[in-house]
Backbone as JSON Lines, residues from 0, in Angstrom:
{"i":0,"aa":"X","n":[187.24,-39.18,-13.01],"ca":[186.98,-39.04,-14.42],"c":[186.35,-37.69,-14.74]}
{"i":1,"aa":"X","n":[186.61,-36.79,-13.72],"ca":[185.95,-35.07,-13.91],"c":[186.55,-34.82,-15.2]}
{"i":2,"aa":"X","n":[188.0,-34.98,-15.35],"ca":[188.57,-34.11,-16.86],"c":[188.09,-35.07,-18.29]}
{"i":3,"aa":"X","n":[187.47,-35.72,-17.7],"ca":[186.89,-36.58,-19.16],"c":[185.91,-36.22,-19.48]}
{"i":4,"aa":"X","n":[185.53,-36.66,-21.02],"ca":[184.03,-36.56,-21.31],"c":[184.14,-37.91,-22.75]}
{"i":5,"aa":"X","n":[182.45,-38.73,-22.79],"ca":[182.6,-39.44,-23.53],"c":[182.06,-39.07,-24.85]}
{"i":6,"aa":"X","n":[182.67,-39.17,-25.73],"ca":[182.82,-38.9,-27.44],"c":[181.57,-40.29,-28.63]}
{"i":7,"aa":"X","n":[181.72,-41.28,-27.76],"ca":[181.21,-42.35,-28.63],"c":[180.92,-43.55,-27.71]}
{"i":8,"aa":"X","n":[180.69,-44.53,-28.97],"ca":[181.04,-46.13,-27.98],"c":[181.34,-47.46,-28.92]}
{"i":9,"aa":"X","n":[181.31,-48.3,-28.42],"ca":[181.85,-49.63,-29.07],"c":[180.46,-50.12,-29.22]}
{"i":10,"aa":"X","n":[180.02,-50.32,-30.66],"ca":[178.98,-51.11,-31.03],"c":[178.93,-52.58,-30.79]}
{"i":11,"aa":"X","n":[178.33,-53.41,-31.39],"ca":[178.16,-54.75,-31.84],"c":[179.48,-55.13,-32.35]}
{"i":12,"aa":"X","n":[180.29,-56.44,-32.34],"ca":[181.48,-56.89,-33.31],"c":[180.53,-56.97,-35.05]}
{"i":13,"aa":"X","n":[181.59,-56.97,-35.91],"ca":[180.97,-57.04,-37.3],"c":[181.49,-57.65,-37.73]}
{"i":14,"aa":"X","n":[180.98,-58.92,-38.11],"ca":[182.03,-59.66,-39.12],"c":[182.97,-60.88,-38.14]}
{"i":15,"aa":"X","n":[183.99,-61.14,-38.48],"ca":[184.65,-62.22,-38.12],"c":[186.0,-62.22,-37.97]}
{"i":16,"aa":"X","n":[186.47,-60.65,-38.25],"ca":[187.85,-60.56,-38.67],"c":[188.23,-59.51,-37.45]}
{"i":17,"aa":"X","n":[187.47,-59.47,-36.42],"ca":[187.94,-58.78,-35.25],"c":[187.5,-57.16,-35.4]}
{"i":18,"aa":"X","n":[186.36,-56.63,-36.59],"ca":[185.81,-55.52,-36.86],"c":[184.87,-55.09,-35.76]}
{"i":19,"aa":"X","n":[184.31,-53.88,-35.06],"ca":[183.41,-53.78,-34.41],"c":[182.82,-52.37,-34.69]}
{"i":20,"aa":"X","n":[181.52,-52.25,-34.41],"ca":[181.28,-50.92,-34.95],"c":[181.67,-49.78,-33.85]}
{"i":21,"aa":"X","n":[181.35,-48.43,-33.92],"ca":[182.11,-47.06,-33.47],"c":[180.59,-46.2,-33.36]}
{"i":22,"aa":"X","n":[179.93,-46.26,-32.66],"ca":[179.03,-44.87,-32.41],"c":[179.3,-43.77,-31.91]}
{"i":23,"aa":"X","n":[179.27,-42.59,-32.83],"ca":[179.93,-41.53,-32.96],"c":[179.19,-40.32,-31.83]}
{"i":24,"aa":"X","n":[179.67,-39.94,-30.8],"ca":[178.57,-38.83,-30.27],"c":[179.11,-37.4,-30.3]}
{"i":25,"aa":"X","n":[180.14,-37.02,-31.5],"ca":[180.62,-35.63,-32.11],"c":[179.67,-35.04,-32.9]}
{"i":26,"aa":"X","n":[179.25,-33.93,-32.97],"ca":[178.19,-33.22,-34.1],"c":[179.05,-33.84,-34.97]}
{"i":27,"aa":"X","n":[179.73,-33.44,-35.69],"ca":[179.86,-34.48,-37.0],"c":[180.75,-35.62,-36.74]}
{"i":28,"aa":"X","n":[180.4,-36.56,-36.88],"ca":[180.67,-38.06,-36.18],"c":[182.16,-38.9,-36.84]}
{"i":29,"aa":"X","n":[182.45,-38.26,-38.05],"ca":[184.02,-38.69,-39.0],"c":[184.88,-37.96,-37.36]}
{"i":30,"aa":"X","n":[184.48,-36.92,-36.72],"ca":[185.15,-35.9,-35.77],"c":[185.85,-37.14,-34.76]}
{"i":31,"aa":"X","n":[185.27,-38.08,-34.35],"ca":[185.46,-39.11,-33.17],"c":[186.62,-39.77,-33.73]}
{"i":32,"aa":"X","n":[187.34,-39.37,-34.66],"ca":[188.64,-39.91,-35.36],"c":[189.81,-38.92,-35.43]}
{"i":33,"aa":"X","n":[189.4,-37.16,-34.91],"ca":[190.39,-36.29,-34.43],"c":[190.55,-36.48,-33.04]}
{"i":34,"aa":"X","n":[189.67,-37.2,-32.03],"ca":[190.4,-36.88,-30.94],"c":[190.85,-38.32,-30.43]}
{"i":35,"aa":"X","n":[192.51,-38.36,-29.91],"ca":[193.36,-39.66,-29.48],"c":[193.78,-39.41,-28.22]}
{"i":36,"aa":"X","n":[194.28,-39.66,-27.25],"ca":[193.67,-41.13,-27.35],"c":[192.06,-41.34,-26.42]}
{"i":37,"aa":"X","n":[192.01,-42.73,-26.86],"ca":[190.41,-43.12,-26.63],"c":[190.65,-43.98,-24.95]}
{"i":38,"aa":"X","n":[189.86,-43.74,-24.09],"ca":[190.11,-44.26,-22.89],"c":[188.76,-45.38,-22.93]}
{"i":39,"aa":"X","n":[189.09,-46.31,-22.13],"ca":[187.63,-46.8,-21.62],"c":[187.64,-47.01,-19.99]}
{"i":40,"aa":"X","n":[185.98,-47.13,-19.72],"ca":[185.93,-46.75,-18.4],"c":[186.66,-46.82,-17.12]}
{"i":41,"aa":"X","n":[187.5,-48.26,-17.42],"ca":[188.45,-48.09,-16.43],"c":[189.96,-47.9,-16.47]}
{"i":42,"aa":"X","n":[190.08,-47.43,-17.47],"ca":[191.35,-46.81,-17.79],"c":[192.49,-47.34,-17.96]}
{"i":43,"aa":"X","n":[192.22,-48.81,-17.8],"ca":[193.39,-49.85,-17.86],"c":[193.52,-49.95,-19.55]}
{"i":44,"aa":"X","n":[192.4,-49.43,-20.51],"ca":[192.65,-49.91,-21.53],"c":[192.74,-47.82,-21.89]}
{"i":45,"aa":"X","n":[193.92,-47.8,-22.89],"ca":[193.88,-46.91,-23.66],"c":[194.39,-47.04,-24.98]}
{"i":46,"aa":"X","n":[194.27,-46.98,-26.08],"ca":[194.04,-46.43,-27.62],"c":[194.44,-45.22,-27.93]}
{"i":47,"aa":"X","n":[195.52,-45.25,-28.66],"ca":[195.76,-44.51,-29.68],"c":[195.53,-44.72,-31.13]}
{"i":48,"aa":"X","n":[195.99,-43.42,-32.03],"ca":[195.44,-43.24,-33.34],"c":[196.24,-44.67,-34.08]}
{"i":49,"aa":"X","n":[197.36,-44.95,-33.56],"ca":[197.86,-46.11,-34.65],"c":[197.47,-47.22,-34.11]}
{"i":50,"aa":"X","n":[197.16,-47.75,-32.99],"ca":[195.98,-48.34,-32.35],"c":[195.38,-48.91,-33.69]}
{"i":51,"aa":"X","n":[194.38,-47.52,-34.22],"ca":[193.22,-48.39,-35.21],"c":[194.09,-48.13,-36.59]}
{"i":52,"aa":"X","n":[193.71,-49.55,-36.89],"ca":[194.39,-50.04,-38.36],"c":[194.04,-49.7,-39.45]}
{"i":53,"aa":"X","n":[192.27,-49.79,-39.14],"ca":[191.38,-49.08,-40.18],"c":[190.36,-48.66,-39.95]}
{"i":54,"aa":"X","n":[189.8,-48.2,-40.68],"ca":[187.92,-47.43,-39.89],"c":[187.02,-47.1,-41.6]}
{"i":55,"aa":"X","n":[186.21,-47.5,-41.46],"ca":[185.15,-47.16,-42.57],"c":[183.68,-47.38,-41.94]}
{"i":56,"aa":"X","n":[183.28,-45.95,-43.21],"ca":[181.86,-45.81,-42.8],"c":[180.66,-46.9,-43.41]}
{"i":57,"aa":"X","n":[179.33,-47.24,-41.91],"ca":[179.02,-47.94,-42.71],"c":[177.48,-47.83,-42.3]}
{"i":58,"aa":"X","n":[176.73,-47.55,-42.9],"ca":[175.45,-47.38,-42.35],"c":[175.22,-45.7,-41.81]}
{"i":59,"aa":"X","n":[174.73,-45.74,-40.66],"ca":[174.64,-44.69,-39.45],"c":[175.92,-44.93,-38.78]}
{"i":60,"aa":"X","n":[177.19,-45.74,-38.83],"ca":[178.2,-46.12,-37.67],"c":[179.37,-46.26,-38.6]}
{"i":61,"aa":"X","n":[180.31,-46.25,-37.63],"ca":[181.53,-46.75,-38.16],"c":[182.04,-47.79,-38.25]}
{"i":62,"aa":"X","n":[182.61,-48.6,-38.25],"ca":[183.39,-49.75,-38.14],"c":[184.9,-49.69,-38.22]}
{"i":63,"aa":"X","n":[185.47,-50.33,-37.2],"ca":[187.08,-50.28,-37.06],"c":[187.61,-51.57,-37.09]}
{"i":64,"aa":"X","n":[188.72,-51.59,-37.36],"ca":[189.54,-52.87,-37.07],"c":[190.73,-52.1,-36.51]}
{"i":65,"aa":"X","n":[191.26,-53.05,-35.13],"ca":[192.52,-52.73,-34.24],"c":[192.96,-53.4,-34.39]}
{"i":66,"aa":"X","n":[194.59,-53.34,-34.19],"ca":[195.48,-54.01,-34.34],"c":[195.84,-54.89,-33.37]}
{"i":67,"aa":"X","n":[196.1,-56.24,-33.44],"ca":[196.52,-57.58,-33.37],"c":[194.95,-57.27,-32.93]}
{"i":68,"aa":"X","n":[193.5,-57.15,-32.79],"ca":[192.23,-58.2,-33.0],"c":[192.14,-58.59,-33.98]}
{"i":69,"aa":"X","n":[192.07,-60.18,-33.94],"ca":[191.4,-60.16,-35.48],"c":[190.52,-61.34,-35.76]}
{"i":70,"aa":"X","n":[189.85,-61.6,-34.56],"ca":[188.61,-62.35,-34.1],"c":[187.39,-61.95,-33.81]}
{"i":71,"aa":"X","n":[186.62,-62.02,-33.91],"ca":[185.37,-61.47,-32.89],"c":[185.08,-62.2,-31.61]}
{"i":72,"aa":"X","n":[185.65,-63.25,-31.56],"ca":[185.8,-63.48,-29.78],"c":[186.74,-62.48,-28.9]}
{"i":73,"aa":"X","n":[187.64,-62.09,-29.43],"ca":[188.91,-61.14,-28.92],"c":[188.33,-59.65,-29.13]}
{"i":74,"aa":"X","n":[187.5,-58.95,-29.85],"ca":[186.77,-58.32,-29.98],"c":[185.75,-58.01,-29.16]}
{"i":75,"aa":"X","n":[184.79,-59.11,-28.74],"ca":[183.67,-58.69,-28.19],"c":[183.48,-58.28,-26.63]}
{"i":76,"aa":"X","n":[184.62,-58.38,-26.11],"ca":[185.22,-57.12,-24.75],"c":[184.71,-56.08,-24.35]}
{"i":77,"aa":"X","n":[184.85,-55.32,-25.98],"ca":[184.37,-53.77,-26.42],"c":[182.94,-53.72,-26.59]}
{"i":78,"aa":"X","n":[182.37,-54.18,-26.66],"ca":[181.18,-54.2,-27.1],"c":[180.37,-53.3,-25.88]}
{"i":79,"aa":"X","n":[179.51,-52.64,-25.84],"ca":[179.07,-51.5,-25.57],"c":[180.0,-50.44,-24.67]}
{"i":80,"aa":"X","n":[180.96,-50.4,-24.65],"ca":[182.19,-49.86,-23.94],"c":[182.01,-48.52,-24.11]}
{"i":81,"aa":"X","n":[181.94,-47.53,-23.61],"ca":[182.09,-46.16,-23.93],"c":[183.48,-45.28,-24.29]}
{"i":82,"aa":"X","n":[183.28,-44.85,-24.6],"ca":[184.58,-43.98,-25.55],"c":[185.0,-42.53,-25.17]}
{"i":83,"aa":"X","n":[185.97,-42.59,-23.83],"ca":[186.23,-41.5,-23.1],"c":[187.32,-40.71,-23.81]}
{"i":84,"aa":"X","n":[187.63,-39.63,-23.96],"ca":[188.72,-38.48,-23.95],"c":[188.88,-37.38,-23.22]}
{"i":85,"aa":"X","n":[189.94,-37.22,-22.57],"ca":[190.76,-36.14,-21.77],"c":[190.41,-34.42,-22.31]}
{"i":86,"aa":"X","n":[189.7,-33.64,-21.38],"ca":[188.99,-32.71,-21.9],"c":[189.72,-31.39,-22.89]}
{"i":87,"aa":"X","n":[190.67,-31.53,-22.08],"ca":[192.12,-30.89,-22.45],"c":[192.24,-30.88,-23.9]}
{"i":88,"aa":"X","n":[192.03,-32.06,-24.35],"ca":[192.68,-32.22,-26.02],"c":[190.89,-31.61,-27.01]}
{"i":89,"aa":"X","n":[190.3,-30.99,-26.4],"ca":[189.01,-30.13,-27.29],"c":[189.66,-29.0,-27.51]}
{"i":90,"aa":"X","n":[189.08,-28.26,-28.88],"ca":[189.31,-26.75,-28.49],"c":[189.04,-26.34,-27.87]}
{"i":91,"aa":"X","n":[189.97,-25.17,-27.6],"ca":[189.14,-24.17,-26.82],"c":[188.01,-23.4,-27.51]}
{"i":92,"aa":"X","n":[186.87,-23.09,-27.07],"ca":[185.85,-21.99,-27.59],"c":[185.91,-20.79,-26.84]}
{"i":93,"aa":"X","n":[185.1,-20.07,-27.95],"ca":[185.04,-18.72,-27.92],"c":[183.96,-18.43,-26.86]}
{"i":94,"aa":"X","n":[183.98,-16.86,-26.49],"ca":[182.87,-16.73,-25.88],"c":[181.84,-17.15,-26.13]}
{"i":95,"aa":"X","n":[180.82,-17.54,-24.83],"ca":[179.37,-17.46,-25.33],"c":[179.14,-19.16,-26.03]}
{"i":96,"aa":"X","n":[180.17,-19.85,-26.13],"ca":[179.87,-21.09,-26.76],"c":[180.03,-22.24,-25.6]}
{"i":97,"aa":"X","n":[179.87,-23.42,-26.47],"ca":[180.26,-24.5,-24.98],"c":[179.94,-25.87,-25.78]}
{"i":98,"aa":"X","n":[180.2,-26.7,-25.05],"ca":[180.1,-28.24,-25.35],"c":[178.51,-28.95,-24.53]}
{"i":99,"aa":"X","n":[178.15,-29.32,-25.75],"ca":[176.46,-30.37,-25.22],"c":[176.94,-30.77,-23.78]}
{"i":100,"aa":"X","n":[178.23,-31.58,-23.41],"ca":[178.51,-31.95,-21.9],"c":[178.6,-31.15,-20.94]}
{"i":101,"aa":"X","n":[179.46,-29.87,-21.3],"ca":[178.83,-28.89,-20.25],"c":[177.59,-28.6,-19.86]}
{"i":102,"aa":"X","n":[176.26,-28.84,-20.69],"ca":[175.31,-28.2,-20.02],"c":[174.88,-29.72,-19.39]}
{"i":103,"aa":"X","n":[174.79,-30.97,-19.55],"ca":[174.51,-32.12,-18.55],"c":[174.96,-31.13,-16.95]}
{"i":104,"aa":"X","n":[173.65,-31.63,-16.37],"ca":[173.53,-31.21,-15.29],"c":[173.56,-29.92,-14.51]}
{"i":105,"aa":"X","n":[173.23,-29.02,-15.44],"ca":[173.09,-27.6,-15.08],"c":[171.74,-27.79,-14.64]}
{"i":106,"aa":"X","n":[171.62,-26.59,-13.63],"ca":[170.56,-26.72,-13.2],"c":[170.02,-25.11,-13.89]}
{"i":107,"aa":"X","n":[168.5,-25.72,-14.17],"ca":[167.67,-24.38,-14.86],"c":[166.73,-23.85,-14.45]}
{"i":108,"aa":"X","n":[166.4,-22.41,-14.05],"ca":[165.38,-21.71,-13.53],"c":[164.59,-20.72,-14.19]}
{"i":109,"aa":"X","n":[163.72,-20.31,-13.83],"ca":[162.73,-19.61,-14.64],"c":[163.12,-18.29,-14.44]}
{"i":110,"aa":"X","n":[162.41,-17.01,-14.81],"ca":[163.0,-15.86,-14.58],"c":[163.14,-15.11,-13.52]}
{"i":111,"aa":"X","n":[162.17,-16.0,-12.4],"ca":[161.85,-15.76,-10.85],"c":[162.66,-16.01,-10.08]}
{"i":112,"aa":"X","n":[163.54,-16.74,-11.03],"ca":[164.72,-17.75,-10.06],"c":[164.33,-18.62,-9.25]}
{"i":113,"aa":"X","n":[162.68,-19.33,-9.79],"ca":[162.61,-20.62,-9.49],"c":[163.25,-21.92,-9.99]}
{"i":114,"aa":"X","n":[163.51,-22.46,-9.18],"ca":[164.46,-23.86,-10.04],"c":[163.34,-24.94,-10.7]}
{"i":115,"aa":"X","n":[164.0,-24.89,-11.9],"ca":[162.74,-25.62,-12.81],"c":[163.22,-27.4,-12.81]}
{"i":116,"aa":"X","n":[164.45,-27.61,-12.57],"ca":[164.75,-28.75,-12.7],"c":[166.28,-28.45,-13.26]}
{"i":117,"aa":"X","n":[167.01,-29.97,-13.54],"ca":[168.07,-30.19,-13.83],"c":[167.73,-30.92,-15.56]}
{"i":118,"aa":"X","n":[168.96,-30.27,-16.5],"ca":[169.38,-31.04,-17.8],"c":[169.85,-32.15,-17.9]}
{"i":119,"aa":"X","n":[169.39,-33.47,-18.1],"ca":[169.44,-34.72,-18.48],"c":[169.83,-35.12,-19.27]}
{"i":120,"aa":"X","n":[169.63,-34.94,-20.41],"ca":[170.12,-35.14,-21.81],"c":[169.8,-33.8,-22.56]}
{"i":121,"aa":"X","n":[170.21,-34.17,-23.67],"ca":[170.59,-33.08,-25.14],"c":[169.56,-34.05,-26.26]}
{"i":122,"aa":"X","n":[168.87,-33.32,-27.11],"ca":[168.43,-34.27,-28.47],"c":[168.61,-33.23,-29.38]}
{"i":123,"aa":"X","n":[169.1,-34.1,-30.54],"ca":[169.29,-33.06,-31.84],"c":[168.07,-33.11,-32.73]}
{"i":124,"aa":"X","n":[167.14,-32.33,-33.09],"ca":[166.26,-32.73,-33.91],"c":[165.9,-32.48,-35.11]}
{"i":125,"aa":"X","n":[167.49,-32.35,-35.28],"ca":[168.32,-31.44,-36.64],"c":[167.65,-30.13,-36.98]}
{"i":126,"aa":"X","n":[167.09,-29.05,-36.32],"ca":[166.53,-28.33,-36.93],"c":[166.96,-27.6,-35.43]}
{"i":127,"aa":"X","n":[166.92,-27.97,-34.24],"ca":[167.58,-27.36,-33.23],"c":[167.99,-28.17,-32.31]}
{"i":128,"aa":"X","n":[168.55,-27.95,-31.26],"ca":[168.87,-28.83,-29.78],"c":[167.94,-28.64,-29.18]}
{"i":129,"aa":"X","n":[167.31,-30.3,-27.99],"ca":[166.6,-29.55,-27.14],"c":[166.99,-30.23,-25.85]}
{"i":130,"aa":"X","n":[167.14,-29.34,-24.68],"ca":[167.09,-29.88,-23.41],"c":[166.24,-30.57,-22.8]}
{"i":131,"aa":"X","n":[166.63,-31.94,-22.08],"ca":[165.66,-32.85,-21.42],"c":[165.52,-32.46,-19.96]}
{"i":132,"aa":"X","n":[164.92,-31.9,-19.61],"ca":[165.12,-31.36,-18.13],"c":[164.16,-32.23,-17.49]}
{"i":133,"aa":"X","n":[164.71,-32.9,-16.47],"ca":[164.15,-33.37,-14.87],"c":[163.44,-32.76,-14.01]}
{"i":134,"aa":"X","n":[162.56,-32.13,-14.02],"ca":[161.55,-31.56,-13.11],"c":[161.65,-31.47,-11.66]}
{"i":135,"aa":"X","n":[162.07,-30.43,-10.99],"ca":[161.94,-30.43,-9.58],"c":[160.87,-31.36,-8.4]}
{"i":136,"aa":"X","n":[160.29,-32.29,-8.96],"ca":[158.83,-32.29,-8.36],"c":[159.44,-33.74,-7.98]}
{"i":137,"aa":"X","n":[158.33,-34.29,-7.32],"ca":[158.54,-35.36,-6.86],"c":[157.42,-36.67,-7.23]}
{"i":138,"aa":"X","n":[156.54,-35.83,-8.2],"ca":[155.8,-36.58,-8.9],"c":[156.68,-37.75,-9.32]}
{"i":139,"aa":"X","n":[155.55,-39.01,-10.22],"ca":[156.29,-39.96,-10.53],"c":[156.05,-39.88,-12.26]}
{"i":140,"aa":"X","n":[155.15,-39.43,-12.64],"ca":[155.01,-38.66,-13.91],"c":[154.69,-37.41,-14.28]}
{"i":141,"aa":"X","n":[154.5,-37.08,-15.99],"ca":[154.72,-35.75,-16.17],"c":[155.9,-34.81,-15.35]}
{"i":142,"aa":"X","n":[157.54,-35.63,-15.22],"ca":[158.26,-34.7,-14.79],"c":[159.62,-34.39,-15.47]}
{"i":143,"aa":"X","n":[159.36,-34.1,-16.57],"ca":[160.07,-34.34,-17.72],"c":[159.45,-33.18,-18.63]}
{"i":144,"aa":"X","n":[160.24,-32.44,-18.57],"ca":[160.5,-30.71,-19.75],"c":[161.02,-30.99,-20.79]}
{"i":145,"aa":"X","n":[160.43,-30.25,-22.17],"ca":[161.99,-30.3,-23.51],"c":[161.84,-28.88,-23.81]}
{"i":146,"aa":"X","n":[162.91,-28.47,-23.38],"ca":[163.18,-26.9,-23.79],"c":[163.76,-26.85,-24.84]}
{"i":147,"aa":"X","n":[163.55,-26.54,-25.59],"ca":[164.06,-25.99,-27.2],"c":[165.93,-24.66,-27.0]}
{"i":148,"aa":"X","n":[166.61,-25.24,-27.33],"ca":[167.88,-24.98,-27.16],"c":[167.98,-23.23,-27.82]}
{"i":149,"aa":"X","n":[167.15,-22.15,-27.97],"ca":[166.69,-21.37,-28.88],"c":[166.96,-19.9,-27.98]}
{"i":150,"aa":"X","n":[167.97,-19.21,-28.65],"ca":[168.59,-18.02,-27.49],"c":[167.41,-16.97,-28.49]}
{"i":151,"aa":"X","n":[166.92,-16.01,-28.37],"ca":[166.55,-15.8,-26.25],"c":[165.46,-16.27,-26.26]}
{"i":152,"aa":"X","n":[164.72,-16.59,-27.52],"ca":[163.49,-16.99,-26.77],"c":[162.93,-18.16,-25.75]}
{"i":153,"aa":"X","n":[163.85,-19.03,-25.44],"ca":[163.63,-19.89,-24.4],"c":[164.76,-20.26,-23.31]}
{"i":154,"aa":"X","n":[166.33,-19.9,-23.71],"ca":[166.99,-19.44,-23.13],"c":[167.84,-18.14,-22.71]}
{"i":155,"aa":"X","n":[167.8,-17.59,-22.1],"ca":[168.2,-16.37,-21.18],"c":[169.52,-16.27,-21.49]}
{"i":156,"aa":"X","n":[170.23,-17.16,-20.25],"ca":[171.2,-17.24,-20.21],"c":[171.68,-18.46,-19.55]}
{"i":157,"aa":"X","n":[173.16,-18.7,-19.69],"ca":[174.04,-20.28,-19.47],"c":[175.61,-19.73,-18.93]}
{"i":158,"aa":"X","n":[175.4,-20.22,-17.67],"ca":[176.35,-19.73,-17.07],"c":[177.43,-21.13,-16.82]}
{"i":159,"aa":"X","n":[178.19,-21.66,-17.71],"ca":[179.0,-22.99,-17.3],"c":[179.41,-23.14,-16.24]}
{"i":160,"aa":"X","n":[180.44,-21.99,-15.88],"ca":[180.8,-22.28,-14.56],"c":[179.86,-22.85,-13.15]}
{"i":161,"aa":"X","n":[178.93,-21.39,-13.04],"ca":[177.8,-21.7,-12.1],"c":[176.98,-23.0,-12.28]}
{"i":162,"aa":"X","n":[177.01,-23.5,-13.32],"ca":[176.34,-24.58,-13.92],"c":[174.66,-24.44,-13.98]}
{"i":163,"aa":"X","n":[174.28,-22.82,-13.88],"ca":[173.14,-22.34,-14.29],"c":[172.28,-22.08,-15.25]}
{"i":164,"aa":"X","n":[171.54,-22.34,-15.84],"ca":[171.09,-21.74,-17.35],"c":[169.33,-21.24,-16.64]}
{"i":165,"aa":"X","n":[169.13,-19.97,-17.27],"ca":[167.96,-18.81,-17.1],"c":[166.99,-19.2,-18.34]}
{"i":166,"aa":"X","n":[165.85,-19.73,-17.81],"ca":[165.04,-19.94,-19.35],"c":[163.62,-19.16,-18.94]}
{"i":167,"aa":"X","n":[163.18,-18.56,-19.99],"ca":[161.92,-17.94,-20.48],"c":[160.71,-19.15,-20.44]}
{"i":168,"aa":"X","n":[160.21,-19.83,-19.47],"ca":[159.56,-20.25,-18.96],"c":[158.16,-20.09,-18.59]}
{"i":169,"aa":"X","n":[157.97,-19.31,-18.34],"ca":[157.17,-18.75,-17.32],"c":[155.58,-18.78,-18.49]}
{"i":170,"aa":"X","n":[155.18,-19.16,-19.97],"ca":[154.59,-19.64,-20.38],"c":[154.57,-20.96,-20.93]}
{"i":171,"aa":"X","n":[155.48,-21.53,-20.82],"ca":[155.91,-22.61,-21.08],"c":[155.68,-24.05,-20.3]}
{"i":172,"aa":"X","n":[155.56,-23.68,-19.57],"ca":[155.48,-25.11,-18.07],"c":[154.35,-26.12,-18.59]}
C-alpha cells in the first residue's frame, strides 16, 4: 500500500436508509469527492464516483448514500473504514511544495545534524500547520515536540525524497 495514501474515512451509519457519514482529511474537505476511486484497506472493496448516489453536507462531515445500500445493517461494514487513493491520481506540485503525507515520518534534525526525532502527525490550527514530532529519547514522558510548520523560522529545510526536514531548533527544545 506504498502508492497509497488515505484521504478520509467512513463515519457512523446515519439514518436508516443505508446513509453513513464521510470524514474528510483534504484541506478543503468537498476535495474528498475529486479523487475516485476510493479503496479500503483491503482492497477487495473499491468505489467509484457512480458508486455514490448522493453526498450532502452535514454538520463538520459528509454524508453519502451508495448504491444498492439502503439499510444501515448493510451499511455498517464501513463504519470506521479508512478511505485510501492511488497516489498517482494527485497533482503533481510544484517545486518546494508537498503533501501533509509526505512529511509523516520524516525524520527531523537540528542544525547540528542532531536527530531531533521523527513527524507523527500534522495539526491544523488554522492559523498554521504544526508538526508532532516523536522525540529521540527513550523517556516515557515529555517526548513529544510541536514544531510550528513556519519556513524559515522553524523550518530550514524538507527534503521528501531523503525524508529529512532541517529545523531551527536549537532554542526551541
Amino acid at each position: 500500500m506504498n502508492n497509497t495514501i488515505i484521504i478520509g474515512k467512513f463515519g457512523k451509519p446515519y439514518g436508516i436508509k443505508g446513509w453513513i457519514q464521510i470524514i474528510s482529511y483534504t484541506t478543503i474537505p468537498k476535495k474528498i469527492f475529486y479523487y475516485f476511486p476510493w479503496y479500503l484497506k483491503n482492497f477487495s472493496i473499491k468505489y467509484v464516483k457512480k458508486d455514490i448516489k448522493n453526498w450532502k453536507q452535514y454538520k463538520k462531515y459528509f454524508i453519502i448514500k451508495i448504491k444498492n445500500i439502503n439499510d444501515r445493517t448493510h451499511i455498517e461494514f464501513l463504519k470506521n473504514q479508512k478511505i485510501f487513493i492511488k497516489k498517482k491520481i494527485l497533482p503533481i506540485l510544484k517545486n518546494h511544495e508537498f503533501y501533509w503525507n509526505d512529511l509523516l515520518q520524516c525524520t527531523v534534525y537540528n542544525t547540528f545534524n542532531i536527530k531531533i526525532g521523527i513527524v507523527k502527525k500534522i495539526l491544523d490550527n488554522s492559523v498554521h500547520e504544526i508538526l508532532v514530532i516523536k522525540k529521540n529519547s527513550k523517556k516515557k514522558f515529555n517526548n513529544i515536540i510541536f514544531l510550528p510548520l513556519i519556513f524559515p523560522n522553524y523550518i530550514l529545510s524538507i527534503n521528501i525524497i531523503k525524508k529529512k526536514i532541517i529545523a531551527n531548533m536549537t532554542n526551541h527544545i
